[in-house]
C-alpha positions in Angstrom: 16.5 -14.9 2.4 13.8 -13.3 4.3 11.5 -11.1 2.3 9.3 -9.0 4.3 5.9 -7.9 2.4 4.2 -4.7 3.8 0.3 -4.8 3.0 -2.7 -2.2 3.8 -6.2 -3.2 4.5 -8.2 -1.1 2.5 -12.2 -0.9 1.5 -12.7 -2.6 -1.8 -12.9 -0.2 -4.8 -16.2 -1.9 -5.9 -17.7 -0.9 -1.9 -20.2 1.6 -1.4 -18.7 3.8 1.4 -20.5 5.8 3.9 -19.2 8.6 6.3 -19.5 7.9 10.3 -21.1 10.0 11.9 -18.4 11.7 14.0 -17.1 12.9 10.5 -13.9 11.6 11.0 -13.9 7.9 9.5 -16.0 5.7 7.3 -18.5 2.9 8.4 -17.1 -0.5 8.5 -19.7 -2.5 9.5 -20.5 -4.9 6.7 -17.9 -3.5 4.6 -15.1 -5.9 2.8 -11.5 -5.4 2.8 -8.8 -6.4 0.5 -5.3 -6.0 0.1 -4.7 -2.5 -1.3 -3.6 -3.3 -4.9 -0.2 -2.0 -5.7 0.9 -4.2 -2.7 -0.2 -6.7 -4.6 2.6 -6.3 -6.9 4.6 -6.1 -4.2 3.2 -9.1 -2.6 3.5 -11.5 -6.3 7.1 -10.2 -7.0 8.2 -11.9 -3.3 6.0 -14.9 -4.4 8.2 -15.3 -7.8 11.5 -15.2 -6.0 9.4 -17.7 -3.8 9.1 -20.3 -7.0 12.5 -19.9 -8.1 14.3 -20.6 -4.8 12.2 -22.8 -2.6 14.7 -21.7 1.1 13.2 -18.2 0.8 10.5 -17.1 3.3 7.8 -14.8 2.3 6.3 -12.8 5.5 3.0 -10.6 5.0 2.9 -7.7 7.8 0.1 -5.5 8.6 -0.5 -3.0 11.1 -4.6 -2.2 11.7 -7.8 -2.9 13.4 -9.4 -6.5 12.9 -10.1 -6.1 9.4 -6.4 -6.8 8.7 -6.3 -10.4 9.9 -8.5 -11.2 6.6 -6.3 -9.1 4.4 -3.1 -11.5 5.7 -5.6 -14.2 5.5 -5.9 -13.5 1.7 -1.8 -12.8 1.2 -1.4 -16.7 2.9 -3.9 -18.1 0.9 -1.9 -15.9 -2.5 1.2 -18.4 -1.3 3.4 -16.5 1.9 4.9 -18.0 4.5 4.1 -16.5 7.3 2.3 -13.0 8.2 2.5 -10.6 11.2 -0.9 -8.4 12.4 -0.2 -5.5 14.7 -3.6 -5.6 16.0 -4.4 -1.8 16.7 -7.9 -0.9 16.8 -7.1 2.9 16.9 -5.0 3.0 13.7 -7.8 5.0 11.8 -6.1 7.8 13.8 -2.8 7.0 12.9 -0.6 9.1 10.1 1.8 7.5 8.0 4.7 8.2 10.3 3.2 6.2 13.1 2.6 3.2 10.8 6.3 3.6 9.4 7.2 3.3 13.3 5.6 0.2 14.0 6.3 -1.3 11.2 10.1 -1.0 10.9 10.0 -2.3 14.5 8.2 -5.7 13.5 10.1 -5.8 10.1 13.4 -5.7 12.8 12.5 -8.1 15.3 11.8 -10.8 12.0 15.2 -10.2 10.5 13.9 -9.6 7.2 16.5 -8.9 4.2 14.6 -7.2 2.1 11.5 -4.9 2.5 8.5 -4.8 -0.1 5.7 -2.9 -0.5 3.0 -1.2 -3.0 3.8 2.6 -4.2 0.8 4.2 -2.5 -2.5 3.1 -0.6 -5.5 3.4 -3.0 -7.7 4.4 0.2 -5.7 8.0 1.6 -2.9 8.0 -1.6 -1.0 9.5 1.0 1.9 7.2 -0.5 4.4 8.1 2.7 4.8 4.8 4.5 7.0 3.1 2.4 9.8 6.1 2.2 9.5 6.1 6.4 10.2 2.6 6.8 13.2 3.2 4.8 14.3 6.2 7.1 13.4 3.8 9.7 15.5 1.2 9.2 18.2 3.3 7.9 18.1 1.2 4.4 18.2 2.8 0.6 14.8 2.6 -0.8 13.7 3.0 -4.6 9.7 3.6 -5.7 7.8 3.4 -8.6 9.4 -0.3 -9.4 8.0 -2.0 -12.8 11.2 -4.1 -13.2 12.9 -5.9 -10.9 15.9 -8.1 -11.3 17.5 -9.9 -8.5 21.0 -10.4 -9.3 24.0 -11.5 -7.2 22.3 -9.9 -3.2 21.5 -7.2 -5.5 18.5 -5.6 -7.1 18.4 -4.1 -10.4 15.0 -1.6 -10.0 13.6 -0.2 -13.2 11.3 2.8 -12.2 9.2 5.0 -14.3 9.8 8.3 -15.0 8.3 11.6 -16.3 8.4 12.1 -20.1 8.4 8.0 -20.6 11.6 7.9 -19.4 13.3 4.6 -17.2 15.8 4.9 -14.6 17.4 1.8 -13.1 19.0 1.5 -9.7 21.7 -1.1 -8.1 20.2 -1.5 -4.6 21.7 -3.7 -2.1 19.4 -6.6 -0.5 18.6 -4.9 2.6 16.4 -2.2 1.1 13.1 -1.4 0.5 11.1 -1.4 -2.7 8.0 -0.1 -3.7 6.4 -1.8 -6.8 3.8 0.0 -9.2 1.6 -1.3 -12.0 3.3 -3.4 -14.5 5.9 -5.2 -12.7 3.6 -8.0 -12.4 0.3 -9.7 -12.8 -0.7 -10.7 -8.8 -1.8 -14.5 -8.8 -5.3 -15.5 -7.6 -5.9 -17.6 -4.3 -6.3 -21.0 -5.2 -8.9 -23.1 -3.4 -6.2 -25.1 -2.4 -4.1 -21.9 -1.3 -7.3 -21.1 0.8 -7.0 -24.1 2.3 -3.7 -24.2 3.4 -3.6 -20.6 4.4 -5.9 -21.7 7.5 -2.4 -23.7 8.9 -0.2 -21.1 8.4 1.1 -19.0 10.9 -0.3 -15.6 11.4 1.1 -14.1 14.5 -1.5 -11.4 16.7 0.8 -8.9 18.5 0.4 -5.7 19.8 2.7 -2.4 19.6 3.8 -3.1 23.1 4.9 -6.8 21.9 7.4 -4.4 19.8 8.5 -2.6 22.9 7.0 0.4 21.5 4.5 2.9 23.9 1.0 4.1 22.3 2.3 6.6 19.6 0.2 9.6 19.2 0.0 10.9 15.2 0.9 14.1 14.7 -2.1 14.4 12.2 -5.7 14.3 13.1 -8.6 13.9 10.7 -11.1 16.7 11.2 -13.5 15.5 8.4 -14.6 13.5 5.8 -17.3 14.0 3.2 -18.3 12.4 0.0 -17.5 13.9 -3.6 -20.6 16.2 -4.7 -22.6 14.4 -7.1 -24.3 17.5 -8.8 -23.2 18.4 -11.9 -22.8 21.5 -13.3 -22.5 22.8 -16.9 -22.3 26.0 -19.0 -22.7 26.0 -22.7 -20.9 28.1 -25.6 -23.0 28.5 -28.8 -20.4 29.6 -31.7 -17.2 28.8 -32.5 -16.1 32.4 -31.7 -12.6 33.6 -30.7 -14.4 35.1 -27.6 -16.3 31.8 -26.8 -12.6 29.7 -26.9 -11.4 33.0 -24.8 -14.3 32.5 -22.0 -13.9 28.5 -22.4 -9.8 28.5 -21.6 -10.9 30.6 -18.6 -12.9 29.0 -16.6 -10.7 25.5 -17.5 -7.7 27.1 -15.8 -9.6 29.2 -13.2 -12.5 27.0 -12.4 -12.1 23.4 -13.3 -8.0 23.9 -12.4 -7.8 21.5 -15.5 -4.9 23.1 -17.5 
């Protein structure tokens, strides 16, 4: 079996971002990269099927700008196979759709059997990708994974609900899965992983590799900006039933709270 592992490079949550000047992106220079964390799960849960059954072959893909050759770098060094970077230096402009695209054409030409990947990106939260690639490759897909249970070239998927609730789906192999928090705890690269991860094979293509011609997003970033850091208050002296009155207010009105 073939286990394809979809990761994003994103800015690490502990980085101090800054808006480009255009408005339109954020300043990379000097900036690290990691592997978005709910692929993580998604990367682990291949790497336990890995330890159980030593003939199956974890590949890592990634579609981005340069920065994504580290993040594979990091997911061969965690214990897959192989990994796959669609080197594309104008992805910052590229909507989910158009990663979905390119994508499901690499995760085609490898043959893989089975498609994981994390729920959402923690950079845009856009969560759309891994729903695409399903569309894409024509395959039943199942999110929100904190169980998983591969059982007879099936999967048993346990995903969360509203209300506490669990739902579990029968999925064939060829599908894709997107794992949340809880389904695993992601391993650490060992020095030795590190190591080895520099003799692996990490494959540099481009879209056109994938027979594909330069897709334009139908989405276009017109600006970014920081969250305001200003803080504002307003203070209600008395318990009063017209104090609680003013106070429910401007939580549903103003802070859009409740």
């Amino acid at each position: 079996m073939k286990i394809g592992v979809c990761v994003k490079s994103v800015p690490d949550t502990t980085a101090k971002i800054q808006v480009a000047a255009d408005k339109k992106n954020i300043v990379e220079d000097g900036l690290k990269f990691v592997i978005s964390p709910y692929d993580e799960f998604a990367l682990e849960q291949a790497l336990l099927y890995k330890d159980q059954d030593a003939s199956i072959e974890v590949v890592a893909f990634t579609y981005g700008g340069s920065k994504g050759q580290d993040t594979l770098r990091t997911a061969l060094a965690m214990g897959a196979d192989r990994a796959v970077f669609i080197s594309d230096d104008s992805v910052g402009s590229a909507d989910g759709l158009v990663t979905a695209k390119v994508l499901s054409q690499a995760l085609q030409k490898e043959s893989i059997d089975v498609v994981l990947t994390g729920r959402q990106a923690i950079d845009d939260d856009n969560g759309q990708v891994s729903q695409m690639i399903a569309e894409k490759l024509s395959w039943p897909y199942v999110t929100v994974v904190s169980q998983l249970e591969m059982k007879s070239g099936t999967f048993l998927a346990t995903r969360d609900v509203e209300g506490g609730a669990k739902e579990v789906w029968q999925v064939p192999t060829k599908s894709v899965i997107a794992c949340t928090k809880g389904l695993n705890q992601p391993r650490y690269a060992s020095l030795k992983g590190i190591m080895a991860a520099k003799k692996k094979q990490l494959d540099v293509i481009t879209v056109s590799d994938l027979g594909l011609e330069k897709i334009a997003p139908n989405i276009e970033i017109v600006d970014f900006e920081l969250p305001s850091t200003e803080r504002k208050n307003k203070m209600f002296e008395g318990a009063t039933q017209e104090n609680v009155d003013a106070l429910v207010k401007l939580l549903r009105e103003e802070a859009k709270v409740i």
